[in-house]
C-alpha positions as CSV (number, residue, x, y, z in Angstrom):
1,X,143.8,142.1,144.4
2,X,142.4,145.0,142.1
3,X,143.3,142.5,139.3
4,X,140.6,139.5,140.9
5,X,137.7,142.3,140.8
6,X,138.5,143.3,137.5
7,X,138.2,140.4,136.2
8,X,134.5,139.8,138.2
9,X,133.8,142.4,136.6
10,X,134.6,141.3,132.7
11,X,132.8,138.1,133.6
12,X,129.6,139.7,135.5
13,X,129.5,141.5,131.9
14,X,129.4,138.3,130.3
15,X,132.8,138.1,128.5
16,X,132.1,134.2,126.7
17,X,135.9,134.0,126.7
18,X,136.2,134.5,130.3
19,X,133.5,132.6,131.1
20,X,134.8,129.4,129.0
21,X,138.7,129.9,131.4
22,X,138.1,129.0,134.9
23,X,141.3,130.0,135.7
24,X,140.8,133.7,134.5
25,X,138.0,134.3,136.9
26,X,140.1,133.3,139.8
27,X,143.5,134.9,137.8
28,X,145.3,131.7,137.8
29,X,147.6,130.5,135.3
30,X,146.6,127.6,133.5
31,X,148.1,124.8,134.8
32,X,147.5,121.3,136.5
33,X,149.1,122.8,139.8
34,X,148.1,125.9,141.5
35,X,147.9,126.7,144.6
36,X,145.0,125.6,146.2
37,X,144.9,127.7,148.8
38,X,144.9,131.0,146.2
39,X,142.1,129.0,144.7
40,X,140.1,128.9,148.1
41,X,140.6,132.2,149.0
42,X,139.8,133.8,145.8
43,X,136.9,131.9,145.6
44,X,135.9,133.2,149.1
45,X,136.2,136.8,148.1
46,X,134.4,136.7,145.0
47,X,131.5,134.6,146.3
48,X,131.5,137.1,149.1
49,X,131.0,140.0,147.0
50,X,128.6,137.8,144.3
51,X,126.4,136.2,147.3
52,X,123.1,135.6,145.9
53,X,120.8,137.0,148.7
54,X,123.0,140.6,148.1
55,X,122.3,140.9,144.5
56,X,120.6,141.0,140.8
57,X,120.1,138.4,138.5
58,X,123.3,139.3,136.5
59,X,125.3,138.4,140.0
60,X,123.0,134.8,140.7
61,X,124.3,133.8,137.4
62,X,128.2,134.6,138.0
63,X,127.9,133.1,141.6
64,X,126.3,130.1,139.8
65,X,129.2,130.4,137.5
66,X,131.8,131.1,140.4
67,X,130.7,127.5,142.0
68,X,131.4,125.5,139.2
69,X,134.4,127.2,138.4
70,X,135.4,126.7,141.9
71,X,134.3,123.1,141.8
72,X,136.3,122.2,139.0
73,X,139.6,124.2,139.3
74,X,139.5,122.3,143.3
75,X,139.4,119.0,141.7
76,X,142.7,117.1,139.9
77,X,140.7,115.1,137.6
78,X,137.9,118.0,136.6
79,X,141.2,120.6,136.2
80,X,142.7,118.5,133.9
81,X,139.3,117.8,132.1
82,X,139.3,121.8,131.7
83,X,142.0,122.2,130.9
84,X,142.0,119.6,127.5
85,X,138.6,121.8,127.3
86,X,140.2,124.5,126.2
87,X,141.9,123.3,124.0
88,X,138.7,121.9,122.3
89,X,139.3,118.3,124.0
90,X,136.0,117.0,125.4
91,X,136.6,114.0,127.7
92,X,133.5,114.1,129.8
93,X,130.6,113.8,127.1
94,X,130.9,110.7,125.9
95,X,128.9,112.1,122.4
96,X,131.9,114.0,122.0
97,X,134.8,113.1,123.7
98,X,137.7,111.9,121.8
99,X,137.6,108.5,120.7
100,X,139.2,105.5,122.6
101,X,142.1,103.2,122.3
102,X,140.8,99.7,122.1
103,X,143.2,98.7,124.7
104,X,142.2,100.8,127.1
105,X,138.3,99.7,126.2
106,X,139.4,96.3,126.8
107,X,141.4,96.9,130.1
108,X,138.1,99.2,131.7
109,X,136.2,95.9,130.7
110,X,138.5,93.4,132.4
111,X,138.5,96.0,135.7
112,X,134.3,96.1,135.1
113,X,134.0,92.4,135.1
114,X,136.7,91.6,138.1
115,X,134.0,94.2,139.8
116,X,131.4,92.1,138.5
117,X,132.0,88.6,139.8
118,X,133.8,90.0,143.0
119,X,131.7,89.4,146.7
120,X,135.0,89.4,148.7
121,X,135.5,92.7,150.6
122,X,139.3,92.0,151.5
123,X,140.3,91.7,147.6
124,X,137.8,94.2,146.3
125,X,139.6,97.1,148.7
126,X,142.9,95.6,147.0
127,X,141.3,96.3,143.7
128,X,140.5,99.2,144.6
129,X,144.2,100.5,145.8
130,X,145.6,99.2,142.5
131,X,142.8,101.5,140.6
132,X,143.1,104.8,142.6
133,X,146.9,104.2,141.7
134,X,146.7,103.4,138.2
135,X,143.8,106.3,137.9
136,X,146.4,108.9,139.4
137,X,149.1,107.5,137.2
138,X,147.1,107.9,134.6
139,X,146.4,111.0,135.4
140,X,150.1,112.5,136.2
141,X,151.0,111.3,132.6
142,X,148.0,113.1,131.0
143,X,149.0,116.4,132.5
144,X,153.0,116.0,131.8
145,X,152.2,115.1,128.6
146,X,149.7,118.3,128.0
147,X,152.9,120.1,129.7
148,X,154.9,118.9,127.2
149,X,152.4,120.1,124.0
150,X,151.7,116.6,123.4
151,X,147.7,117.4,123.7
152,X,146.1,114.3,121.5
153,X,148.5,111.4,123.5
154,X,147.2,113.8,126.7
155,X,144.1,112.7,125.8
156,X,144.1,109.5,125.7
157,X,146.0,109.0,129.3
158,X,142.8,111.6,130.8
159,X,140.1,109.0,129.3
160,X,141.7,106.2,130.5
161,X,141.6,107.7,134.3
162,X,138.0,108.9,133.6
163,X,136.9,105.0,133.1
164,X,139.1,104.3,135.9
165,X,137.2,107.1,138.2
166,X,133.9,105.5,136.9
167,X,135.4,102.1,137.8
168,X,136.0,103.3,141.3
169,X,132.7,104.5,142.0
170,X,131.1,101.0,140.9
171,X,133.5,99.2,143.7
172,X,132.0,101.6,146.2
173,X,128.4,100.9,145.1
174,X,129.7,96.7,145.1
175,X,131.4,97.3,148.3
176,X,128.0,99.3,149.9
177,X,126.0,96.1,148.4
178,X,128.2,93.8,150.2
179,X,128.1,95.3,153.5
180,X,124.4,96.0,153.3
181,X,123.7,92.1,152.5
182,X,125.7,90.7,155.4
């Protein structure tokens, strides 16, 4: 455990290449899986010794640091955006995120407008299931491609499941809108 508060330690002295690798500050490997768990309780003994209320303004900014860290290392989709990240991938700033397929444009438009015209609750949660499984398809080949080096076609699979995520969210906003209405 020495190794966890040595590496608080490179970070609360503002090491930019720790701060860019989540996984360094909680001394994970970088990789899609990890243990969860490790993740959690790391995360608890850092934040512990980092709390805000105990400390300077040197140890805010890492426990502000340690949240978002911990934020995105705990979600699949955010982990796998971080982990393109550092390999200079952005897929979360559309100004600079790679640029899309056309396909894959023209599928997240077909899935927008089936949203669009869709009032029917019973067929919008079967949309929904068939999105939340081709997002996490989508997102299992991303990270088996990055596992096998093949960073750009990665990508490509990781963009298409952020549209998909973005799709998801606007059924529950269509689904809350239904629901309130009736």
């Amino acid at each position: 455990m020495k190794k966890v508060d040595a590496d608080a330690e490179k970070v609360l002295k503002f090491n930019f290449s720790y701060m860019d690798n989540y996984f360094k500050i909680f001394n994970l490997d970088i990789s899609y899986k990890i243990d969860l768990k490790q993740l959690e309780s790391q995360y608890h003994k850092l934040q512990s010794k980092n709390h805000p209320d105990k400390q300077n303004i040197s140890e805010i900014e890492f426990s502000i640091l340690l949240n978002n860290a911990y934020k995105n290392l705990n979600n699949d989709f955010l982990r796998a955006c971080h982990i393109l990240a550092l390999n200079d991938i952005d897929i979360l700033h559309d100004q600079t995120a790679v640029k899309v397929k056309q396909e894959t444009l023209i599928e997240i438009l077909e899935i927008q407008e089936q949203i669009s015209e869709q009032d029917n609750i019973k067929i919008i949660q079967e949309l929904q299931n068939k999105i939340t499984e081709n997002f996490n398809q989508n997102l299992e080949k991303s990270m088996s491609l990055y596992q096998d080096n093949k960073i750009n076609e990665s990508s490509q699979f990781l963009i298409k499941a952020k549209y998909l995520k973005k799709s998801l969210e606007d059924l529950k906003i269509k689904k809350s809108q239904i629901r309130n209405a009736t």
